[in-house]
C-alpha positions as CSV (number, residue, x, y, z in Angstrom):
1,X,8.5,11.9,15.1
2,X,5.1,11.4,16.3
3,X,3.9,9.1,19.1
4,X,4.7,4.8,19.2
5,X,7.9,6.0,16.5
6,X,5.3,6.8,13.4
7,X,5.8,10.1,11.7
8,X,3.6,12.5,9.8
9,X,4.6,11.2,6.6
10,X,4.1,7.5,7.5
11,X,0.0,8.9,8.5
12,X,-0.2,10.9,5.3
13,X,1.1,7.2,3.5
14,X,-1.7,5.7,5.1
15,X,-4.2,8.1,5.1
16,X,-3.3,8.5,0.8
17,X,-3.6,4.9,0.1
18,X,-7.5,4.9,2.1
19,X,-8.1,8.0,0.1
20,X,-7.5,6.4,-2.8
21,X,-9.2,2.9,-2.8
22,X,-8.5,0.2,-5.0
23,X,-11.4,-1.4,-6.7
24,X,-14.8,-0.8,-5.1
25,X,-15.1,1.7,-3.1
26,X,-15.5,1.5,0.4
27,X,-17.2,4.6,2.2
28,X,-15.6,5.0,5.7
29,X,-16.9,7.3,8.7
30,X,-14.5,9.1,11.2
31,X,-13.8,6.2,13.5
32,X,-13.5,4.0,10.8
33,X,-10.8,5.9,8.8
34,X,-8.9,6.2,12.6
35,X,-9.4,2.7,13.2
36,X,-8.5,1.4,10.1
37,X,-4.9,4.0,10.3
38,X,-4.7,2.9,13.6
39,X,-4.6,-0.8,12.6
40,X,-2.0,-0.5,9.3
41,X,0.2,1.3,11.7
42,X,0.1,-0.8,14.7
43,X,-1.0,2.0,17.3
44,X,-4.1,2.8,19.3
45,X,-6.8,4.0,18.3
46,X,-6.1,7.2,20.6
47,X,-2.8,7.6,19.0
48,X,-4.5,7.7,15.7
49,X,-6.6,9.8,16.5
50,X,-4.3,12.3,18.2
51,X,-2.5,12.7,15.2
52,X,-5.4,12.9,13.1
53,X,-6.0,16.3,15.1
54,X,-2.6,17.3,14.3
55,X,-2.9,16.8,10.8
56,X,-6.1,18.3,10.7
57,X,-4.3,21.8,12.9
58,X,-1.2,21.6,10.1
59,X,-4.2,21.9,7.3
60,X,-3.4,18.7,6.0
61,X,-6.8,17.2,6.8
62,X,-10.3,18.1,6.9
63,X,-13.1,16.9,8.4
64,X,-15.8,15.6,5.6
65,X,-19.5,15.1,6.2
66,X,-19.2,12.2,8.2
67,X,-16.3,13.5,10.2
68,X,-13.9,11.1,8.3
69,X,-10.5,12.4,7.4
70,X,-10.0,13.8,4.1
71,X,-6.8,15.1,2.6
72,X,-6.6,18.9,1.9
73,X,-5.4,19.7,-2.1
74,X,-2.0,20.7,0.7
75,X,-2.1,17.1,2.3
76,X,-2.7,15.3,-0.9
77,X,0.3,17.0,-2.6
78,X,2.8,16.5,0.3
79,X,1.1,12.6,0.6
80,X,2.1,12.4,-3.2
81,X,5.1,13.7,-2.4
82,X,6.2,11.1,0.2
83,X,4.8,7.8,-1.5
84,X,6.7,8.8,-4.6
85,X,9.8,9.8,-2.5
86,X,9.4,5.9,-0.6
87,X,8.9,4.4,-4.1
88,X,12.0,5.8,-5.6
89,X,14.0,5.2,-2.2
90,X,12.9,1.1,-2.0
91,X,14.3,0.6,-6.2
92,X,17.0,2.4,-5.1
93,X,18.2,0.3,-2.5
94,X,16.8,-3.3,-4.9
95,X,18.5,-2.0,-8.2
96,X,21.9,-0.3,-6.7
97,X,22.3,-1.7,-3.1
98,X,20.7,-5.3,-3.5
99,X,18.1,-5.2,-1.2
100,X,15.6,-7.8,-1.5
101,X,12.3,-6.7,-2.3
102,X,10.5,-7.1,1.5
103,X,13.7,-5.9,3.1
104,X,13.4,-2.6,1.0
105,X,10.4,-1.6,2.1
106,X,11.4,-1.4,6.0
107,X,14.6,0.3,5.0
108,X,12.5,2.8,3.3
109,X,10.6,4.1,5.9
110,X,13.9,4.3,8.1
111,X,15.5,6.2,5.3
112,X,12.6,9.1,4.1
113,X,13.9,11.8,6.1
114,X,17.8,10.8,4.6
115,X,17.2,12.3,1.3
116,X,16.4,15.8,0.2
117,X,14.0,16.2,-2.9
118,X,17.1,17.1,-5.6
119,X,18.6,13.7,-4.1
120,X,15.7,12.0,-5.0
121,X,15.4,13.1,-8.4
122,X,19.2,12.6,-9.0
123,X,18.2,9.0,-8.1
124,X,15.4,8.5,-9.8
125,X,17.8,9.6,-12.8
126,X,20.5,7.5,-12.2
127,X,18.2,4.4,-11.9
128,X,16.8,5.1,-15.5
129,X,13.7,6.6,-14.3
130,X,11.6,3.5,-13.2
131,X,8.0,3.4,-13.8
132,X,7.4,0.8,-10.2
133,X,8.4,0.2,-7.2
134,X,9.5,-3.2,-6.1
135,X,6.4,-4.2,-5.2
136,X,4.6,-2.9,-8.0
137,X,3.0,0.4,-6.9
138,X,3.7,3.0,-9.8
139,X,6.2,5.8,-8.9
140,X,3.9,7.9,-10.8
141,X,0.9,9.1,-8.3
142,X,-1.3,10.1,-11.5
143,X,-1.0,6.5,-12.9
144,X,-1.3,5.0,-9.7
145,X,-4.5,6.7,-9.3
146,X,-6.1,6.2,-12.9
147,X,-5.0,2.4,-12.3
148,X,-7.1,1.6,-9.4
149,X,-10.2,1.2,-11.0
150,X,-9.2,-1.8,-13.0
151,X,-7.7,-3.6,-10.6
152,X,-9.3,-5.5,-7.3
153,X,-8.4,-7.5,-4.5
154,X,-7.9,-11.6,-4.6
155,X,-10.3,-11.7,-2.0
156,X,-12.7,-10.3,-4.4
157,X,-12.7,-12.7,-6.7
158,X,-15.1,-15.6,-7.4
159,X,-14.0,-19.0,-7.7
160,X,-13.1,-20.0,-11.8
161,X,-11.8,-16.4,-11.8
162,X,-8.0,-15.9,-12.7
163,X,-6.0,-12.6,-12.2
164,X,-2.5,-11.3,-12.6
165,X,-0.9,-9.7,-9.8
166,X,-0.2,-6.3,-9.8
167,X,0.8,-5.1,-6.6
168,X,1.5,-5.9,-3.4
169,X,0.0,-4.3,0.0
170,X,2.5,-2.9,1.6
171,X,1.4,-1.6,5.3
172,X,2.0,-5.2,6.8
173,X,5.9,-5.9,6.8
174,X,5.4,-9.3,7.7
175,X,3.2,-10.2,5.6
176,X,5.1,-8.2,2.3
177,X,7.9,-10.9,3.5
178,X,5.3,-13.9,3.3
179,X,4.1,-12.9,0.0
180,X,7.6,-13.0,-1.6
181,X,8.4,-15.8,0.2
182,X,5.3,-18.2,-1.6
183,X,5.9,-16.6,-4.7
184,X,2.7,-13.9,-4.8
185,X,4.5,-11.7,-6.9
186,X,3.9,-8.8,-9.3
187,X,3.3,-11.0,-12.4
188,X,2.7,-13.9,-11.3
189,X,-0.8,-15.4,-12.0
190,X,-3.6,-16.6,-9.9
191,X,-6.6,-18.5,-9.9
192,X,-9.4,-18.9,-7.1
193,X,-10.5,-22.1,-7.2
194,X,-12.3,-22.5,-3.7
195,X,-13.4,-20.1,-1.4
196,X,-13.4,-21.3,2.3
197,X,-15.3,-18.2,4.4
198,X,-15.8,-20.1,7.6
199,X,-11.6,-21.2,7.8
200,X,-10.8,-17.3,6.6
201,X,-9.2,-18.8,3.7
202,X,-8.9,-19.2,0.3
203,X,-8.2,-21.7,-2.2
204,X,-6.0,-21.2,-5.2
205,X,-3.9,-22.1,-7.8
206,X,-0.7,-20.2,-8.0
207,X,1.7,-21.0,-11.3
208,X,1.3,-25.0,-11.5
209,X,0.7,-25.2,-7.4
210,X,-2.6,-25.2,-5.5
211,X,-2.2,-23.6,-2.0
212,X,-4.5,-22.2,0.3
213,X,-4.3,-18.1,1.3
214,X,-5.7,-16.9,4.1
215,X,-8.7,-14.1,3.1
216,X,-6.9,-11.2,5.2
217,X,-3.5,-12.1,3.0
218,X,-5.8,-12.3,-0.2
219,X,-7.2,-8.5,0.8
220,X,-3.5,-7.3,0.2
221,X,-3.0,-9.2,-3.6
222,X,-4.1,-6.7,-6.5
223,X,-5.1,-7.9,-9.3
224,X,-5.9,-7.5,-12.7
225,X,-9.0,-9.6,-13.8
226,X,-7.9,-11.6,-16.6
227,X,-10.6,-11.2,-19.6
């Protein structure tokens, strides 16, 4: 295990999901890329960057032009690897164990190293081979991948407009839990109908209910724009 509990595979989950964005694209130099792992993980931004180096010694990471982490071909496929492997582990323990959705995720992460890769496809098997994880993130990294261009984040959105969510950020265990617990769940739909920059929040219209969101909260909710 790396330092402050996180291991390589939890950095490689990290580092995937800013490799891949979601919407527009956001271009990110080297300390931003640390500071923005460092942040979705909880540790410094010397931790972060420690293990940066170690990634980078293993040949999992590069340095690009800007210095910014990039995933070798090698880290993207073990990266793959592991998000697949945590997607298949979380239905496994909703579908067969009864998990709630938010507690699945934080089980997940305890249980990667439990399972060997024939375990894991036995499971995904037995489970009928689902196409999502609980949260809505396809267990397919491909599909994942070609669906990020069509959807954006809440926060994104300008008031009038009306999405359906997708899928869920999951980096923030707390606030995975707060999502389920209001009801911002894959399928449900949304509207903005105020935006509120100088309160951080947002206004909007959730089933028949108009709540507000705060705009960090909103940056987690993908959506798909309705037409």
């Amino acid at each position: 295990m790396a330092g402050h509990g996180h291991s390589i595979d939890e950095y490689l989950e990290v580092i995937y999901f800013l490799a891949f964005p979601i919407g527009e694209y956001r271009p990110a130099g080297e300390s931003a890329i640390a500071s923005r792992v460092a942040e979705m993980l909880g540790v410094s931004r010397a931790s972060a960057g420690e293990m940066l180096k170690r990634l980078e010694t293993e040949g999992l990471v590069e340095r690009g032009e800007q210095k910014e982490a990039i995933l070798t071909p090698a880290g993207i496929e073990r990266a793959e690897k592991v998000v697949r492997k945590h997607r298949i582990i979380e239905r496994f323990l909703t579908d067969f164990m009864g998990y709630t959705a938010s507690e699945s995720h934080v089980h997940a992460d305890e249980m990667g190293d439990t399972f060997t890769e024939d375990m894991i496809e036995r499971i995904f098997e037995r489970l009928g081979r689902p196409d999502r994880c609980p949260h809505g993130w396809p267990i397919s990294t491909e599909l994942e991948q070609s669906e990020n261009e069509g959807l954006v984040a809440l926060a994104e959105l300008a008031p009038g407009q009306r999405g359906e969510i997708v899928r869920l950020a999951e980096h923030d265990g707390d606030l995975l839990h707060w999502f389920y617990d209001e009801g911002f769940v894959p399928g449900s739909n949304v509207e903005i109908r105020e935006a509120q920059p100088a309160a951080g929040q947002l206004k909007v219209v959730l089933g028949d209910d108009e709540r507000a969101i705060a705009e960090k909260a909103a940056q987690g909710l993908y959506v798909r724009l309705a037409a």
